[in-house]
N, CA, C and O of each residue as an XYZ file, in Angstrom:
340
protein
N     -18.135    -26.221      6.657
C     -17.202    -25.749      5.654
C     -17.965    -24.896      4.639
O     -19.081    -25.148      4.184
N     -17.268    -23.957      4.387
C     -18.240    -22.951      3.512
C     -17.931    -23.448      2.114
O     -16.949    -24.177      1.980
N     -18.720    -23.106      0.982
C     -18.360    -23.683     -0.729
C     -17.145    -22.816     -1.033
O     -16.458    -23.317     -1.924
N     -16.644    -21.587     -0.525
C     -15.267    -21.380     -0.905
C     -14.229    -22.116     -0.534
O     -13.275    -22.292     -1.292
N     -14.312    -22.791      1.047
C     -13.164    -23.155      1.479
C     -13.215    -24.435      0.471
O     -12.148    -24.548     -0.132
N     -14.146    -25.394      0.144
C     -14.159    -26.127     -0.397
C     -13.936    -26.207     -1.896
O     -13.724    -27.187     -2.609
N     -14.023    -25.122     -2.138
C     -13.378    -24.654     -3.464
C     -12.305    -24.770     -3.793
O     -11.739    -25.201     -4.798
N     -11.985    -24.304     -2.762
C     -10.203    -23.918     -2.517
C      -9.423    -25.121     -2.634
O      -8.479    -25.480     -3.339
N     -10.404    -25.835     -1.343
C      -9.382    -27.081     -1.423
C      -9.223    -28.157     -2.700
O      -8.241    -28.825     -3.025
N     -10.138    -28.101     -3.113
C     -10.176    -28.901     -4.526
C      -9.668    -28.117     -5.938
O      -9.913    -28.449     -7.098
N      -9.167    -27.388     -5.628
C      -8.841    -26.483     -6.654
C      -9.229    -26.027     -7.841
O      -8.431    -25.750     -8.737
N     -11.116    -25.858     -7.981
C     -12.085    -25.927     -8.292
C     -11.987    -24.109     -8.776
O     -12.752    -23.355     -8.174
N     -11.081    -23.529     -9.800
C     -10.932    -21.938     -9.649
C     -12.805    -21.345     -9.797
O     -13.529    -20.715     -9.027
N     -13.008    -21.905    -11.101
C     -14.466    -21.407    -11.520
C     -15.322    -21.438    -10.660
O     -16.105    -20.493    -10.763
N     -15.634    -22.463     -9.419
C     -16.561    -22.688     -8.063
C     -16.403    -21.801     -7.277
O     -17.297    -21.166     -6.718
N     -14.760    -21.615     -7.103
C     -14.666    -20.478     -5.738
C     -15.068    -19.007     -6.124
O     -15.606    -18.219     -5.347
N     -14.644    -18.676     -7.774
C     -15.302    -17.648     -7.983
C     -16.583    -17.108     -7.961
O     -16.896    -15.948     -7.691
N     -17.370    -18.131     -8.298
C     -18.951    -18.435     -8.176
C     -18.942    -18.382     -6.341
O     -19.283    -17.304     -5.854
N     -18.653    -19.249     -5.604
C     -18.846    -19.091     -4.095
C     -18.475    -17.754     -3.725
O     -19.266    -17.125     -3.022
N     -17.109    -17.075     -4.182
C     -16.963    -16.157     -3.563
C     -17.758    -14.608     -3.979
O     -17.427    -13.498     -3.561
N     -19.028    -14.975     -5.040
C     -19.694    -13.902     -5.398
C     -20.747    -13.759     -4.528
O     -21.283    -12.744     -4.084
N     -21.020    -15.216     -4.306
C     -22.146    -15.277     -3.209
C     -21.976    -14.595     -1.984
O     -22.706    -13.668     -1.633
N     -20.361    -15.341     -0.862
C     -19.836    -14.801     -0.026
C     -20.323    -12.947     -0.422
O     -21.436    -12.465     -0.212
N     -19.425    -12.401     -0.869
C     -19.752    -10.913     -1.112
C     -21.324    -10.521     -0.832
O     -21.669    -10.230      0.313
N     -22.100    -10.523     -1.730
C     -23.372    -10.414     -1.503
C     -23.937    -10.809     -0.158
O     -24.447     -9.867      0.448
N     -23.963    -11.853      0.383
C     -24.169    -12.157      1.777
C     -23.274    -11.214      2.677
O     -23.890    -10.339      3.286
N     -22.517    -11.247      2.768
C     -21.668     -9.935      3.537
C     -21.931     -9.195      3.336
O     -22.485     -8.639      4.285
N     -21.883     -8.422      2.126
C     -22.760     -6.980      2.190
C     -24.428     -6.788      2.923
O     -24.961     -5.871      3.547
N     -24.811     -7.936      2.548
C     -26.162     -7.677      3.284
C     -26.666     -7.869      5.067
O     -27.682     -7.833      5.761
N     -24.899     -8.127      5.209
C     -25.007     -8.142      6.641
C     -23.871     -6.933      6.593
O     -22.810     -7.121      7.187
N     -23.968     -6.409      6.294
C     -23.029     -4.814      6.202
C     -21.762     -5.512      6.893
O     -21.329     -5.317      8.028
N     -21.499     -5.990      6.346
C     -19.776     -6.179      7.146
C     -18.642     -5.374      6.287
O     -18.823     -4.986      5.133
N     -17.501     -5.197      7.001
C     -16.309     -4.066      6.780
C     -15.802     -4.259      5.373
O     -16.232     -3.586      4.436
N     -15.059     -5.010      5.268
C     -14.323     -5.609      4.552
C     -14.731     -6.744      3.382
O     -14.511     -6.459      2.204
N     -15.146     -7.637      3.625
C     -15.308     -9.056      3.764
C     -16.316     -8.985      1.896
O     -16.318     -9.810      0.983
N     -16.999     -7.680      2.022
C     -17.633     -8.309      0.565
C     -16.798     -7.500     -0.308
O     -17.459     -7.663     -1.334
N     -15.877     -6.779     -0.650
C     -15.047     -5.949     -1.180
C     -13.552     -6.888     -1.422
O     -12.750     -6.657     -2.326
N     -13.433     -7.817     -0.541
C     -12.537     -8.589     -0.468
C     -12.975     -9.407     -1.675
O     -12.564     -9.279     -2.828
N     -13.977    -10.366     -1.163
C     -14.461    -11.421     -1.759
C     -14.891    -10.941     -2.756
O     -14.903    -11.903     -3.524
N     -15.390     -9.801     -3.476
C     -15.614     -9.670     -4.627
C     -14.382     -9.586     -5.985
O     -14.385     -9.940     -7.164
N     -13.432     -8.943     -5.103
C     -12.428     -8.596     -5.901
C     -11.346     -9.542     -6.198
O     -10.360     -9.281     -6.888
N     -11.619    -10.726     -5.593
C     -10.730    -12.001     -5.875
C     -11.659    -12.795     -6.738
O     -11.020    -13.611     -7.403
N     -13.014    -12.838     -6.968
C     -13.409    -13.464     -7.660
C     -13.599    -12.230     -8.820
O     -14.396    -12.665     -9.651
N     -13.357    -11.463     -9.025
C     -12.811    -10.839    -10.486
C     -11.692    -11.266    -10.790
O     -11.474    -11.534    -11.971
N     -10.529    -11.472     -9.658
C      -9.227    -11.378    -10.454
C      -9.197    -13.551    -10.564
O      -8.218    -14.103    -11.066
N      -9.886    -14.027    -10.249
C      -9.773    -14.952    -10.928
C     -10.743    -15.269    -12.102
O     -10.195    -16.011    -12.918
N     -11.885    -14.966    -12.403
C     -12.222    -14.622    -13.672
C     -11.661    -14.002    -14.710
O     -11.714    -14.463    -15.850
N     -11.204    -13.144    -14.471
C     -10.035    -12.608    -15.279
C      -8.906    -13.370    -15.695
O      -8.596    -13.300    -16.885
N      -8.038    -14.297    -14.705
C      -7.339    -14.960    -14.705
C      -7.965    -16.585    -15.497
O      -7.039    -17.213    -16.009
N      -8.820    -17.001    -15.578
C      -9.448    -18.213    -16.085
C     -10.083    -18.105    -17.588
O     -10.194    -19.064    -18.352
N     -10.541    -16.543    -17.918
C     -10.474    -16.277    -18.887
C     -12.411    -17.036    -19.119
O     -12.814    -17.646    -20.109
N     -13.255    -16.680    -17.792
C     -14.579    -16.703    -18.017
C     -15.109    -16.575    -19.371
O     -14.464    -16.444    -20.412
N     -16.593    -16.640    -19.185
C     -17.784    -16.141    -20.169
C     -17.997    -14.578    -19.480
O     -17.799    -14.370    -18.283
N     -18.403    -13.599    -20.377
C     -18.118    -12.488    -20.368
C     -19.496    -11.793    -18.999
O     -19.626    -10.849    -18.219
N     -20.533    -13.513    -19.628
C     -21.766    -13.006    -18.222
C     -21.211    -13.132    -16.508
O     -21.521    -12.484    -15.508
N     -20.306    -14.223    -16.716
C     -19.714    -14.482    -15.548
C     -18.618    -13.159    -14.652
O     -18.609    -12.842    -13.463
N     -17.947    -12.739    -15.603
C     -17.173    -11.699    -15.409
C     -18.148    -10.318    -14.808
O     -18.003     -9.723    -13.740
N     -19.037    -10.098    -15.763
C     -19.678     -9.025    -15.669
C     -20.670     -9.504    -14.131
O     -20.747     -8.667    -13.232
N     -21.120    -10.384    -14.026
C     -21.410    -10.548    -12.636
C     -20.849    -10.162    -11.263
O     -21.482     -9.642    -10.344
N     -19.648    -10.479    -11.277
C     -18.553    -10.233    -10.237
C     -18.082     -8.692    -10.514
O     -17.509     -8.074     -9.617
N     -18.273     -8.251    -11.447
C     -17.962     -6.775    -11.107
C     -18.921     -6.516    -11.106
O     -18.926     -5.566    -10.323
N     -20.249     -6.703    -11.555
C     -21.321     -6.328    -10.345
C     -21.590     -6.240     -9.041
O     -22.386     -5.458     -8.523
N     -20.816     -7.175     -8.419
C     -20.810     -7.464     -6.977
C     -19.716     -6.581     -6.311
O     -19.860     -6.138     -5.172
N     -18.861     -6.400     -6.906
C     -17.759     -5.998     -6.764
C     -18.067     -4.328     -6.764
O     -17.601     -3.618     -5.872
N     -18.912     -3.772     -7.871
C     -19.809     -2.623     -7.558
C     -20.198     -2.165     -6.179
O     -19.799     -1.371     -5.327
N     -21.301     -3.159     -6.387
C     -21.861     -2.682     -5.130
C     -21.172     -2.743     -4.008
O     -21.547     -2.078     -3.042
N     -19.916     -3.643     -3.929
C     -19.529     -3.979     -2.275
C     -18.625     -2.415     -2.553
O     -18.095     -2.110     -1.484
N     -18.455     -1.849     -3.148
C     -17.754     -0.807     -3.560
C     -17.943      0.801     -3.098
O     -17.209      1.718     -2.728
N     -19.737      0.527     -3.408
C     -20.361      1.451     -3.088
C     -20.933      1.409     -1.532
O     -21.498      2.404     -1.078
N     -20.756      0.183     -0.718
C     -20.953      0.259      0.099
C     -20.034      0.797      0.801
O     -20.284      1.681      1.620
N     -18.651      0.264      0.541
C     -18.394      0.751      1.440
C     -17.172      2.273      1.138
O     -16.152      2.496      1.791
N     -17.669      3.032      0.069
C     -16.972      4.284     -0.065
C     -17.579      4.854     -1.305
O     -16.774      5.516     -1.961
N     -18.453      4.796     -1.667
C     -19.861      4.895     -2.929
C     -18.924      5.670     -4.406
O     -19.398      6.527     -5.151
N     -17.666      5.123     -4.495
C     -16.613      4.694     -5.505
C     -17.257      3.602     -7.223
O     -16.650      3.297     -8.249
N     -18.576      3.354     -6.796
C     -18.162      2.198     -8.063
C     -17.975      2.874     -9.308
O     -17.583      2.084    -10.168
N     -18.119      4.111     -9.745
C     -18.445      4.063    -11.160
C     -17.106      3.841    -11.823
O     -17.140      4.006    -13.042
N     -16.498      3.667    -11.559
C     -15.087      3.628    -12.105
C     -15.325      1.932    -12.972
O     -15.057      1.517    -14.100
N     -15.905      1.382    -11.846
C     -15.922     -0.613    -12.609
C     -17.160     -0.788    -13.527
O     -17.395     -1.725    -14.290
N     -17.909      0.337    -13.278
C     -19.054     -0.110    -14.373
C     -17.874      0.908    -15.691
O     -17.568      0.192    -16.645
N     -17.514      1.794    -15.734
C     -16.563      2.382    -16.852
C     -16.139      1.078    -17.555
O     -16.696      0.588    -18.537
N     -15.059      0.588    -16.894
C     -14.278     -0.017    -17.116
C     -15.140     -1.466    -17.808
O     -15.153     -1.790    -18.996
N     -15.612     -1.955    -17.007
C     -16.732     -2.991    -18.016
C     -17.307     -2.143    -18.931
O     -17.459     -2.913    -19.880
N     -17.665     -1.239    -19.233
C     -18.682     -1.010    -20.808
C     -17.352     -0.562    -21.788
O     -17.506     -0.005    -22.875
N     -15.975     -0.917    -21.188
C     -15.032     -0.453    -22.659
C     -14.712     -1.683    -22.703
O     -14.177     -1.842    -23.800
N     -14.735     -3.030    -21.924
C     -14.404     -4.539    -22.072
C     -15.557     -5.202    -23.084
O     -15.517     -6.399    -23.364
């Protein structure tokens, strides 16, 4: 069982966001399609939604960056958007 699914199931929001930053990063570093662009961008929108610490937030759109730039070299738009947050 991976720490997201287990996240999930316990309804643990702050864990899965944390797991699913990891997920991302590990996927990207196995270049996969989808999968870290996904996972990054749900653990923003639940940081967002939980109303994080601002290091936590800014982490995940870090990740969320890069899975960004991997896969269509698009990020500057989320680093924008974090330095007016």
């Amino acid at each position: 069982m991976l720490a997201s699914d287990l996240a999930r199931t316990v309804c643990d929001e702050a864990s899965l966001a944390h797991a699913l930053r990891h997920v991302s990063d590990l996927a990207r570093e196995f270049r996969l399609e989808r999968l870290p662009l996904e996972a990054a961008t749900e653990a923003v929108s639940i940081y967002e939604t939980i109303g994080t610490s601002p290091l936590d937030r800014t982490n995940a759109r870090r990740v969320q960056a890069l899975a960004l730039a991997q896969a269509d070299g698009s990020a500057g738009s989320i680093w924008e958007e974090e330095r007016r947050l």
